[in-house]
C-alpha positions in Angstrom: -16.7 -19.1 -8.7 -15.1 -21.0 -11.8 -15.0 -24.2 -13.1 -12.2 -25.3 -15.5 -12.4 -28.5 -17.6 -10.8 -29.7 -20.7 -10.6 -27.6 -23.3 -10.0 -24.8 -21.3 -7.5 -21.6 -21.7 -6.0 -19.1 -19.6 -3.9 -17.5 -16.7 -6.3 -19.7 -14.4 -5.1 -23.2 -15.8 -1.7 -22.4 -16.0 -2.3 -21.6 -12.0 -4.1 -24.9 -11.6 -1.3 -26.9 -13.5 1.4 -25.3 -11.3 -0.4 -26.7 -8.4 -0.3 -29.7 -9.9 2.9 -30.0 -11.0 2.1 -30.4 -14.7 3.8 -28.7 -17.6 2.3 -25.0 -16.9 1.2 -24.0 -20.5 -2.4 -22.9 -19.9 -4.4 -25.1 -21.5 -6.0 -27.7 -19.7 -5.9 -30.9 -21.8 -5.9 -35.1 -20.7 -2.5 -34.7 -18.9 -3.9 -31.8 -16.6 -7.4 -33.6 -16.7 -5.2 -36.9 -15.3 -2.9 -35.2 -12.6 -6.2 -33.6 -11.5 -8.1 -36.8 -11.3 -5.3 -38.0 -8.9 -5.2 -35.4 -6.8 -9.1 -35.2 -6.5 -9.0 -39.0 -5.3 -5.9 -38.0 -2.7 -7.7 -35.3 -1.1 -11.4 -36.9 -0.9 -13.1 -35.2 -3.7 -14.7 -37.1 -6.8 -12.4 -37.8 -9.2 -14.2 -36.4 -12.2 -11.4 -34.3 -13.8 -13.3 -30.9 -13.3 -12.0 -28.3 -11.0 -15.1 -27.1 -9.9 -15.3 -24.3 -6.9 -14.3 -27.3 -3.8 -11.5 -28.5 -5.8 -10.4 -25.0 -6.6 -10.9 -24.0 -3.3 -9.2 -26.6 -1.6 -6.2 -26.0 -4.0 -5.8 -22.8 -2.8 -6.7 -21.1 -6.0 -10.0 -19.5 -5.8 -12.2 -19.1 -2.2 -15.0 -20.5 -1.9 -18.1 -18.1 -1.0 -19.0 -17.7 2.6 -22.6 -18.5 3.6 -24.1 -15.7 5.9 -24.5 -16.8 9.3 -27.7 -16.9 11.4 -28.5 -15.1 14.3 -30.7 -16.6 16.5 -33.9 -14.6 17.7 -32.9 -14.4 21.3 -29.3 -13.9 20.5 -27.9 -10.3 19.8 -24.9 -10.3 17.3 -22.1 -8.3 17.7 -21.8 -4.8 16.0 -18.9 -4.3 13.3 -17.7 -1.0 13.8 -18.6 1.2 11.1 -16.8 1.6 8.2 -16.4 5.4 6.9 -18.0 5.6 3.3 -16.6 9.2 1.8 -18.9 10.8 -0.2 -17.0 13.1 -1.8 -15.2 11.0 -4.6 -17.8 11.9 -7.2 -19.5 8.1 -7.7 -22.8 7.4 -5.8 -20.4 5.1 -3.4 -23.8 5.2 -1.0 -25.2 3.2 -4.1 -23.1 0.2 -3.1 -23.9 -0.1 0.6 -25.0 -3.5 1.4 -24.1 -5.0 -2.5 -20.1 -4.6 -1.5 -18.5 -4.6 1.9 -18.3 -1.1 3.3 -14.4 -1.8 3.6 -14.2 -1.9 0.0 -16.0 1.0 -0.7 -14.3 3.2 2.1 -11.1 2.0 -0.2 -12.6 3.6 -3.8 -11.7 7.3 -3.3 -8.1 6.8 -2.7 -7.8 4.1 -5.3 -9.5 5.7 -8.2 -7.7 9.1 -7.5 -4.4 7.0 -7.6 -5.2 4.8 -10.4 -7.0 6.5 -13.1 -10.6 5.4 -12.5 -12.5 8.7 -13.2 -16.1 7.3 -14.8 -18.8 4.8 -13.2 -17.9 2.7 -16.2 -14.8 1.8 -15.3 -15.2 1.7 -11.9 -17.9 -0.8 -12.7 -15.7 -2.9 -14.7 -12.9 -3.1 -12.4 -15.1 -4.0 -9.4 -17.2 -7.0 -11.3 -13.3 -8.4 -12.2 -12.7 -7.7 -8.6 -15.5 -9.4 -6.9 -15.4 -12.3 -9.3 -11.5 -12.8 -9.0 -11.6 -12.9 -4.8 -15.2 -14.7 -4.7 -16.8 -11.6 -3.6 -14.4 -9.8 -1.7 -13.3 -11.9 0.6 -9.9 -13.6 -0.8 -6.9 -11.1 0.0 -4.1 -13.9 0.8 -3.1 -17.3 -0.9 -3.5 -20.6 1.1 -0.6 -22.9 1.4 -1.7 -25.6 3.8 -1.0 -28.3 2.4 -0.8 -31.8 3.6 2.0 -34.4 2.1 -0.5 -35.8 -0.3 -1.4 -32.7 -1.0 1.8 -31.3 -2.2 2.3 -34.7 -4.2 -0.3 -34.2 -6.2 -0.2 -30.6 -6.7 3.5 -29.5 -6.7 4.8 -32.7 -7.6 7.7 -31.2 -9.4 9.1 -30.3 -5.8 7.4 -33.2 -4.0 8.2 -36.5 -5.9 7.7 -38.7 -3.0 6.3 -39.1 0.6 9.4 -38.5 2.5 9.9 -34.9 1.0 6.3 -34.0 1.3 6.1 -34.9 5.1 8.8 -32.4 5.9 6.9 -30.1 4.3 3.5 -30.7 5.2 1.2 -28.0 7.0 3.8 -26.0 6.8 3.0 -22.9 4.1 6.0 -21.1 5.1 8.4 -23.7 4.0 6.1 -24.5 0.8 5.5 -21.3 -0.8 9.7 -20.4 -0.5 10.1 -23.1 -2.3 7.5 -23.7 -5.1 8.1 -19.7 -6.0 11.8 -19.9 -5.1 14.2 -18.3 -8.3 11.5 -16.8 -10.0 9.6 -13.4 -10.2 12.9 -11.7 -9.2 12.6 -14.1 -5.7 15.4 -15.2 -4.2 16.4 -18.9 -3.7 14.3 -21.0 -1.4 16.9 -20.1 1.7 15.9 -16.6 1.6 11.8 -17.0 2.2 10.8 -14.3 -0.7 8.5 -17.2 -1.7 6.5 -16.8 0.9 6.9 -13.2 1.5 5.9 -12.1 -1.5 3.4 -15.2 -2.3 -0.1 -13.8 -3.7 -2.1 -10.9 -1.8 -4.9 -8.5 -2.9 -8.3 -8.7 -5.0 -6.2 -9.5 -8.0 -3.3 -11.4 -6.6 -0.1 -9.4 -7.0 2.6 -12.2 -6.6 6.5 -12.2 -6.8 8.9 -10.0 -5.2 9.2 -8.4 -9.3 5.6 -6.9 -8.8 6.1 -5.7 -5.2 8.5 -3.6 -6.3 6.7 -2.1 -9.0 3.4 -1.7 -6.9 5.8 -0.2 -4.0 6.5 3.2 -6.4 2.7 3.8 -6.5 1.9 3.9 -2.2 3.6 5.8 0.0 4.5 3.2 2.4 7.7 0.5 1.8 5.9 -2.3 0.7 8.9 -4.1 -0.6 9.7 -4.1 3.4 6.1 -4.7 4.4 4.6 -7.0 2.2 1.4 -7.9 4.3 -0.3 -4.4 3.3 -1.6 -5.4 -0.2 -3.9 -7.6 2.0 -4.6 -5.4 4.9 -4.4 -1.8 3.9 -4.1 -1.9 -0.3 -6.2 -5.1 -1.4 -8.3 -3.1 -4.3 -5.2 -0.5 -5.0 -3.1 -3.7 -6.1 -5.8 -4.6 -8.3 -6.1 -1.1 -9.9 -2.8 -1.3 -10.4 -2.8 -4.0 -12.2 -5.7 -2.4 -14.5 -4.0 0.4 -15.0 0.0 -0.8 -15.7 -1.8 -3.3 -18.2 -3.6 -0.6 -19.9 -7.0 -2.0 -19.1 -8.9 1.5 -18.8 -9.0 2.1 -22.7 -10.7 -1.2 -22.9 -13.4 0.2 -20.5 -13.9 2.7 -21.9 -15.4 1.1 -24.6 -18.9 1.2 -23.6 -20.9 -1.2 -21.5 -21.9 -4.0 -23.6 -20.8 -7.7 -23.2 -18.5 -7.6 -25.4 -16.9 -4.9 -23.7 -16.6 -7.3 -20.5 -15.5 -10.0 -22.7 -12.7 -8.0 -23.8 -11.5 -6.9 -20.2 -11.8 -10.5 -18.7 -9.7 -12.0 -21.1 -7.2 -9.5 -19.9 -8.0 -9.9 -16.8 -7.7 -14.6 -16.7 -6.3 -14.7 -20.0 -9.2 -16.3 -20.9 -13.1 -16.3 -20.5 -13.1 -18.3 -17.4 -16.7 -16.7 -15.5 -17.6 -14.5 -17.7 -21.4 -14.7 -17.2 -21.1 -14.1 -13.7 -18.8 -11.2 -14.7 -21.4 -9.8 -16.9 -23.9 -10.2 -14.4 -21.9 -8.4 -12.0 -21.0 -5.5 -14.2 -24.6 -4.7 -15.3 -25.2 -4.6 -11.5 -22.5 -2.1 -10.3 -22.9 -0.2 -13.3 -26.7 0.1 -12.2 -25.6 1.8 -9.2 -23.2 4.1 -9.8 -25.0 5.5 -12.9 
């Protein structure tokens, strides 16, 4: 998980300053530090001017980890179905069984056949930017729940006061067509696109723009269906995303930490996490080598 304070660069404060409705220029300095401190108070949270993982969390920018659940002795917990791990994509996929969910692996072969990833280096590079981007996995979707106070203190460019914000409230539908309204080749707030093409996927792909571009790699119209970055193409969006921003020469630079430093600052525009990423890295490159 991140923390961003003052002082701070990158993709991710320019996120965090949209939600709060400052001047989005990626870097987090007193006004950002200010608007956060409000918003902090608004929603319950200590109002120290650090967005730490539950203030990022609650703003809808970065999940928070999920803590595995107990089964008690006398109780006997469901069965997932099992998830199909192919073994004939040329990486030791079995490697990864129980450090990544077997959904994500059963999505490699496909993925690195469509998107170039043809070593274990780069396929451990794009999965520690993967994990670390969607807190391990698990964030495919981006949460617009907000309540009134909420939206004050986060889009308050579009909220200014109580009485819009309450017709908004709870309501993520309504929010998202309007905060992403006329932008990203989206239509105006009327037309929903803000919502139907608000962020999805390991590496959020977000705007109707990069739909469309992602939509010429799958076979399936995901201009028309949206919803399949999450469900079906969660790590393919991401590879995409590698690949159309030329990430795989970077890669293929070796596997030092300066090689990760060079692909997360590609990746958030900055060095936000990068000793988890490193850590990460070493791990999955452990495993498929």
């Amino acid at each position: 998980m991140s923390t961003l304070r003052r002082g701070d660069e990158g993709p991710l404060v320019t996120k965090l300053q949209l939600k709060l409705g400052v001047d989005a220029i990626g870097k987090f300095g007193p006004k950002t530090e200010a608007a956060l401190i409000v918003w902090q108070k608004a929603n319950g949270l200590q109002g120290d001017g650090i967005a730490g993982p539950f203030t990022l969390a609650k703003l809808g920018i970065e999940a928070l980890p999920q803590a595995p659940v107990a089964t008690l002795p006398h109780v006997t917990a469901p069965v997932a179905p099992a998830v199909s791990i192919p073994d004939n994509s040329g990486f030791k996929l079995h490697n990864l069984k129980g450090h990544i969910p077997d959904a994500v692996i059963a999505q490699i072969p496909d993925t690195a056949a469509r998107f170039g990833i043809n070593t274990p280096l780069r396929l451990a590079h794009f999965l520690a930017q993967c994990s670390h981007e969607s807190g391990g996995f698990k964030a495919v979707r981006e949460n617009l729940n907000y309540k009134a106070a909420g939206l004050m203190g986060i889009f308050k460019k579009y909220f200014p006061n109580a009485k819009i914000a309450l017709q908004y409230e709870r309501k993520p539908e309504k929010i998202a067509s309007l905060v992403y309204a006329n932008r990203m080749d989206n239509g105006s707030e009327a037309s929903g696109d803000g919502f139907t093409y608000r962020g999805r996927g390991y590496i959020q792909l977000t705007g109707k723009s990069n739909y469309q571009l992602f939509d010429k790699t799958v076979p399936e119209d995901i201009t028309a269906n949206p919803d399949l970055v999450a469900t079906k193409y969660p790590l393919a969006s991401a590879a995409f995303f590698f690949n159309n921003n030329k990430l795989w020469a970077i890669c293929d630079k070796g596997a030092t930490p300066d090689v990760v430093l060079a692909v997360t600052k590609r990746v958030n525009g900055g060095v936000i996490g990068l000793s988890e990423r490193i850590k990460e890295f070493k791990h999955y490159y452990h495993l498929l080598s």
